[in-house]
C-alpha positions in Angstrom: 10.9 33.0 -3.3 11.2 32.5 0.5 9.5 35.1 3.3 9.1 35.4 6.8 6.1 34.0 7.7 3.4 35.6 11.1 6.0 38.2 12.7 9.2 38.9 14.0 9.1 36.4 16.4 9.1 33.7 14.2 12.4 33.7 11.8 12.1 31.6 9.0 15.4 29.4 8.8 15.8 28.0 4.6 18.0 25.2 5.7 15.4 23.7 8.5 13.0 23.1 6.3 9.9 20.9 7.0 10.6 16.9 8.3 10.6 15.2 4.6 7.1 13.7 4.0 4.5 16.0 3.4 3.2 15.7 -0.2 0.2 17.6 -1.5 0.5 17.1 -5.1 0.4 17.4 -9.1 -2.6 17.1 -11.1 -4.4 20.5 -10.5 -4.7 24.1 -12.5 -5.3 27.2 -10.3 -6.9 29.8 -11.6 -4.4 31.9 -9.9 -1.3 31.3 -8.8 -0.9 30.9 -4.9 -3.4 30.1 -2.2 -6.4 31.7 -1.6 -6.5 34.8 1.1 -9.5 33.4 2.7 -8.1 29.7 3.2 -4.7 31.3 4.6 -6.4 32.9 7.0 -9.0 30.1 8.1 -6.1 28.0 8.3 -3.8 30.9 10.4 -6.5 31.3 12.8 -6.0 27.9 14.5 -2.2 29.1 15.3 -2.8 32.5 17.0 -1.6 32.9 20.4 1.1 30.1 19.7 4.6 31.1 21.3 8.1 31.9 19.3 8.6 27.8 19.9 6.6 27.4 17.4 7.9 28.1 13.3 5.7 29.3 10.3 7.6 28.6 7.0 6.1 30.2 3.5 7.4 28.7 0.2 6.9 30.6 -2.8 7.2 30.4 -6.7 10.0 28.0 -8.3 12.4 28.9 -5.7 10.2 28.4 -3.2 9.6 24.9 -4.9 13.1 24.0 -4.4 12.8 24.7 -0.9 10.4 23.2 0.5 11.4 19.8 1.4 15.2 20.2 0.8 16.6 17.3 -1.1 13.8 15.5 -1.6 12.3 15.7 -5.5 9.4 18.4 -5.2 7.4 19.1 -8.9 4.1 21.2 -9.8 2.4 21.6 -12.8 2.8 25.7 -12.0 6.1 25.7 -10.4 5.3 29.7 -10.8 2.3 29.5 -8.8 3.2 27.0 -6.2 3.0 28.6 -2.5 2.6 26.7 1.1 2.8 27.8 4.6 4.5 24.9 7.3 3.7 25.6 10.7 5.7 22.9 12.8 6.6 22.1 16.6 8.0 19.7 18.5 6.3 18.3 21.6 9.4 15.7 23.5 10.4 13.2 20.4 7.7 14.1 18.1 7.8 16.4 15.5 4.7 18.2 14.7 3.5 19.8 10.8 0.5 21.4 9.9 1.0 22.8 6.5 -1.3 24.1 3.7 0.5 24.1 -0.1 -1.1 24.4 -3.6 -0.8 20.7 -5.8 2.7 19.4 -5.9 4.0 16.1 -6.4 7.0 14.5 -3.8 9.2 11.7 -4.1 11.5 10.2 -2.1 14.0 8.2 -3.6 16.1 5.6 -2.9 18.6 8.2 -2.6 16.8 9.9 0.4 16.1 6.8 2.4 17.8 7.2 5.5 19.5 3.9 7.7 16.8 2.3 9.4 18.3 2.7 12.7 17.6 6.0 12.5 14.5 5.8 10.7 11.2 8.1 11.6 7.5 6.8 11.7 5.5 9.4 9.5 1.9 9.7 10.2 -0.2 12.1 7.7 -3.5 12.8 7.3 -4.5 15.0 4.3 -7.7 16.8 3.1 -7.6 15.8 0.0 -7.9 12.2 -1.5 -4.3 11.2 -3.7 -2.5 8.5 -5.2 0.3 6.5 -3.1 3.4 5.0 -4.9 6.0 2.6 -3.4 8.9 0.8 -5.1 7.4 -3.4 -5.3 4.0 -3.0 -4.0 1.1 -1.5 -6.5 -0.2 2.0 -6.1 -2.8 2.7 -3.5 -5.3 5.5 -3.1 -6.3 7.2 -0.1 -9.3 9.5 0.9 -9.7 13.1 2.6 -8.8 12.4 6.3 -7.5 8.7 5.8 -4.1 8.2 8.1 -1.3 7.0 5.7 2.0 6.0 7.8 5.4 6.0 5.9 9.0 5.3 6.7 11.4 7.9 6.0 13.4 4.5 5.1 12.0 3.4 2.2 11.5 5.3 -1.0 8.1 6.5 -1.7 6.0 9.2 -3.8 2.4 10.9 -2.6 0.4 13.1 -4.6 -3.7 14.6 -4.3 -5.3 16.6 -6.7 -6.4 19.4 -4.8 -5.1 22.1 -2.5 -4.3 20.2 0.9 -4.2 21.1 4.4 -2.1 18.2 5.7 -1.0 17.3 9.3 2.1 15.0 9.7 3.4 13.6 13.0 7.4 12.3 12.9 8.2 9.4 15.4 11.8 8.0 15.8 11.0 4.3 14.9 13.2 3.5 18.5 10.8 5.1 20.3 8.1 2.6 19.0 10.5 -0.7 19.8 12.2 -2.8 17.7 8.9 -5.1 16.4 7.3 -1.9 14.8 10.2 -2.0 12.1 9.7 -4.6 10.5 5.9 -4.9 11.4 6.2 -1.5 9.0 7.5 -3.4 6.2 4.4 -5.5 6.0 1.8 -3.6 6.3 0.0 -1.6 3.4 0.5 2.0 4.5 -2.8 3.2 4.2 -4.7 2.2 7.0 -7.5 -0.1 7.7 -10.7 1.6 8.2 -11.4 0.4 11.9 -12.6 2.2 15.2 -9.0 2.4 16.5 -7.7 4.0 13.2 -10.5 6.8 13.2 -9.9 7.5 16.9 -6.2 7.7 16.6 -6.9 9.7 12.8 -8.8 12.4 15.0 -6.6 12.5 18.5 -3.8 13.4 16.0 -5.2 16.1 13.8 -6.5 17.4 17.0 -3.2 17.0 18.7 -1.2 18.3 15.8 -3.4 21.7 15.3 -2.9 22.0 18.7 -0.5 25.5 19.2 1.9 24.3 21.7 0.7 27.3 24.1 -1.4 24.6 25.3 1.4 22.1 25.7 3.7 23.5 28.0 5.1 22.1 31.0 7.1 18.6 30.8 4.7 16.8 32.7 1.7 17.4 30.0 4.6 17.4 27.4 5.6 13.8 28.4 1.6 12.9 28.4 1.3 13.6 24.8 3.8 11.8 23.6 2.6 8.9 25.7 -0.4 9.3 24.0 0.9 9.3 20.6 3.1 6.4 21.2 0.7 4.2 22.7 -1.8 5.0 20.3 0.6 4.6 17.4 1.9 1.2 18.7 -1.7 0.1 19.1 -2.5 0.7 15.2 0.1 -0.9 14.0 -0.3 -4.0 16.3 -4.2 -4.3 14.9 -2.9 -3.6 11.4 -0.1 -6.2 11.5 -3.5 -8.6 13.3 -5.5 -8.0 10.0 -2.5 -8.9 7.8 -1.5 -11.9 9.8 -5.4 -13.1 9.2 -5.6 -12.1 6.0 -2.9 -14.1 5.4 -4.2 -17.0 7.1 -7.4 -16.7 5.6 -6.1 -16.7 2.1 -3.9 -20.1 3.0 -7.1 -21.8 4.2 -8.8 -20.7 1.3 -6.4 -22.2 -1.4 -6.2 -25.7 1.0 -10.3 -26.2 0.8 -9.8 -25.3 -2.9 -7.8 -27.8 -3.7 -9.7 -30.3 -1.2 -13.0 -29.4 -3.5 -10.9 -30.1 -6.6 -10.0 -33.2 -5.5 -13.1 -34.6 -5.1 -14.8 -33.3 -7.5 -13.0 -32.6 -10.8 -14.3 -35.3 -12.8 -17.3 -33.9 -13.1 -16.4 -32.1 -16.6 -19.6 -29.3 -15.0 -17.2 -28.2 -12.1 -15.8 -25.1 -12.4 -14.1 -22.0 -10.4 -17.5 -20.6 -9.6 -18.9 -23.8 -8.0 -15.7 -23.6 -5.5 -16.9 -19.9 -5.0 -19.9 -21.3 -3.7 -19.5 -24.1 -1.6 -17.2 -21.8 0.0 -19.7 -19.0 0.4 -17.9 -16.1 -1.6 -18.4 -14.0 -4.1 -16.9 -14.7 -7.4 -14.2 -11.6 -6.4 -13.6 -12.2 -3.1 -12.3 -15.9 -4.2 -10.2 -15.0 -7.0 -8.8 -12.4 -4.7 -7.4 -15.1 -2.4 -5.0 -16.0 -5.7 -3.7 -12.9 -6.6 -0.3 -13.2 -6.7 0.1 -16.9 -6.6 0.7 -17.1 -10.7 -2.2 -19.3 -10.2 -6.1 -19.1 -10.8 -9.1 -21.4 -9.4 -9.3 -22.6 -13.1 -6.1 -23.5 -13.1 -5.8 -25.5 -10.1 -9.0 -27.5 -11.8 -7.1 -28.1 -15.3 -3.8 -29.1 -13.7 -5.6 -31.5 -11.2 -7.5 -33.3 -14.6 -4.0 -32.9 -16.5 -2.4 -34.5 -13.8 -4.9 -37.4 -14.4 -4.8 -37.9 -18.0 -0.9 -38.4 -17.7 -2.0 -41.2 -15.2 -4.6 -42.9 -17.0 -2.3 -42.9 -20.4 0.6 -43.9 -18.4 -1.3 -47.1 -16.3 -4.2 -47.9 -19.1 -3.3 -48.0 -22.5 -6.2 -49.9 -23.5 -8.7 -46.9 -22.7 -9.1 -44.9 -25.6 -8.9 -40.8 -26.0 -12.1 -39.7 -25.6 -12.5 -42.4 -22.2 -9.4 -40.6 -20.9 -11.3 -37.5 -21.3 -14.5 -38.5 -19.4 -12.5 -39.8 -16.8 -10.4 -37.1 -16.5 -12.8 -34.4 -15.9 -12.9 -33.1 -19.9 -15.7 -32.2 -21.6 -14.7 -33.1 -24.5 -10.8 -34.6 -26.1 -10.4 -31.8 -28.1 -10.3 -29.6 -24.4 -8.3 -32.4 -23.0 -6.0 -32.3 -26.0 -5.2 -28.5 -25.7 -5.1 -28.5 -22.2 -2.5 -31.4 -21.9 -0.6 -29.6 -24.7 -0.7 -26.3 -22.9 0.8 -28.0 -19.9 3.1 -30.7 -21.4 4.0 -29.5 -24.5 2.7 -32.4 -26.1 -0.5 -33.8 -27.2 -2.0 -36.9 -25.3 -1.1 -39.2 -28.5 2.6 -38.2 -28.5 2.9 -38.4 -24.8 1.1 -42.0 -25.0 3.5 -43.2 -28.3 6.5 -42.9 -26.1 8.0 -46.0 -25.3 7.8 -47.0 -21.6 10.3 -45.4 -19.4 10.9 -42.3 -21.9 8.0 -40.5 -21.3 8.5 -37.2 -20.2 7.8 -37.4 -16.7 8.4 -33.9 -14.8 5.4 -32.0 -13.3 3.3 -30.2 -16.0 4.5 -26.9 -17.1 3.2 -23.5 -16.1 1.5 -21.1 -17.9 3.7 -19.8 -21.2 6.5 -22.6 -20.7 7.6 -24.8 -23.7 9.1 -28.3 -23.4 12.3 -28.7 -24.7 
């Protein structure tokens, strides 16, 4: 069910429904179905006085459901129950939502994506903590009042536990310039936790439960969306900062790592944790620096002492196992022996029994390959 929504002046139109990316979400049982009197009304309060411009939406029950966000894949755990009210405006460019809703879940699917030419910058910031999924990257949490900025060209699905007030701000990408695009792509959509972030977070709930009585004339109009432009472009430029360093960071991280290893793994003591050290972190923050790599610390030690028992078997044949193993960095040749295996596919005695020339002489195999 669909309703007009604060008086005749404001007509409630079901096929301009709210911009596609406010997500409040599955996971919660109320006690009754719709929202609370009390919270409607707090929430109404903050839009009295604001002129027939403005549009209040009310989405109730299944149908109601099906409404609310037009094609885009809305779900409840009481469909029967659901109920939100949209208030939205648009100040220049920008298109402004402040909406409450009971717990729903909303994807957008590769289906909805639009081209990325036309592609909008979606900025929300919900009262409740959730759960952020994207296609390729792993799911993210966010808290109460955290900003969380989406593309509406690339798939995505939101969800909080709760009831949720939520404001959402829509930007044409265009109006941002052509960097913020693909500056987008890389960055983690939930933002950083910096000064700039929490002063941009609170201009734009401020702005957006701002009824646009208050924003009238084009000169203040064009003000605002100055603001929110230049603040918009400033987050995403520190964002894309943090990433570029982190990335930069983690690249310096693995080079000293391997420098350490170097000179150092024939001691058959040195291990991961003594990199760790001399490189002042903590035994998370360096393995961190190798997620993703298909690598760990531990196995940039083995290969390097691999690598060196295939060299001492190859260039000294009169050295015998367990010599190989104390020069290789092994504590004992049983560890050398299923280490080299792991790696080669053969023990140290096959790959030394080879007659010169036919030894198999490819780099060492990653983790779970076999040597055929």
């Amino acid at each position: 069910m669909t309703e007009v929504y604060g008086g005749p002046r404001r007509q409630f139109v079901a096929s301009h429904a709210v911009p596609p990316y406010f997500a409040s979400a599955a996971g919660s049982t109320l006690t009754r179905p719709g929202l609370a009197r009390e919270r409607v009304d707090r929430w109404q309060a903050r839009f009295v006085g604001a002129d027939s411009g403005d549009e209040v939406h009310r989405f109730r029950g299944s149908r109601g459901l099906a409404d609310f966000l037009g094609t885009l894949h809305v779900t409840s755990t009481d469909s029967a129950g659901f109920d939100a009210i949209v208030h939205s405006r648009r100040v220049g460019a920008i298109t402004i939502v402040d909406c409450i809703a009971t717990p729903c879940s909303v994807l957008r699917s590769t289906n909805e994506v639009v081209e990325p030419a036309d592609a909008e910058l979606v900025l929300l910031i919900p009262s409740s903590g959730g759960r952020l999924t994207m296609p390729g990257r792993p799911d993210q949490t966010f808290r109460a009042g955290q900003l969380v900025i989406l593309s509406s060209a690339e798939p995505a699905e939101m969800s909080v536990t709760d009831v949720c007030e939520t404001v959402m701000l829509t930007v044409p990408i265009a109006a941002l310039g052509r960097e913020s695009a693909g500056v987008l792509r890389r960055l983690s959509p939930i933002s950083a936790d910096t000064a700039l972030v929490r002063a941009t977070t609170t201009f734009l709930r401020r702005f957006g439960q701002t009824p646009s009585t208050r924003v009238t004339s084009e000169r203040t109009t064009d003000a605002a969306q100055r603001a929110v432009i230049g603040l918009v472009t400033s987050v995403l430029a520190q964002q894309s900062y943090r990433a570029h360093s982190l990335v930069e960071t983690t690249r310096s991280i693995r080079e000293r790592t391997r420098e350490l290893v170097e000179r150092r793994f024939r001691d058959p003591d040195f291990a991961a944790p003594d990199v760790a050290r001399e490189l002042h972190l903590s035994r998370r923050q360096f393995y961190r620096h190798f997620a993703g790599s298909g690598t760990t610390p531990s196995d940039v030690i083995a290969d390097r002492r691999v690598a060196e028992v295939r060299a001492l078997l190859t260039d000294r044949p009169d050295m015998s196992m367990s010599e190989v193993a104390r020069a290789a960095g092994f504590s004992s040749t049983s560890t050398m022996r299923n280490r080299f295996r792991d790696r080669t596919g053969v023990t140290p005695a096959e790959f030394r029994s080879q007659p010169p020339g036919e030894q198999w002489d490819s780099e060492p195999l990653g983790p779970g390959e076999v040597c055929l």
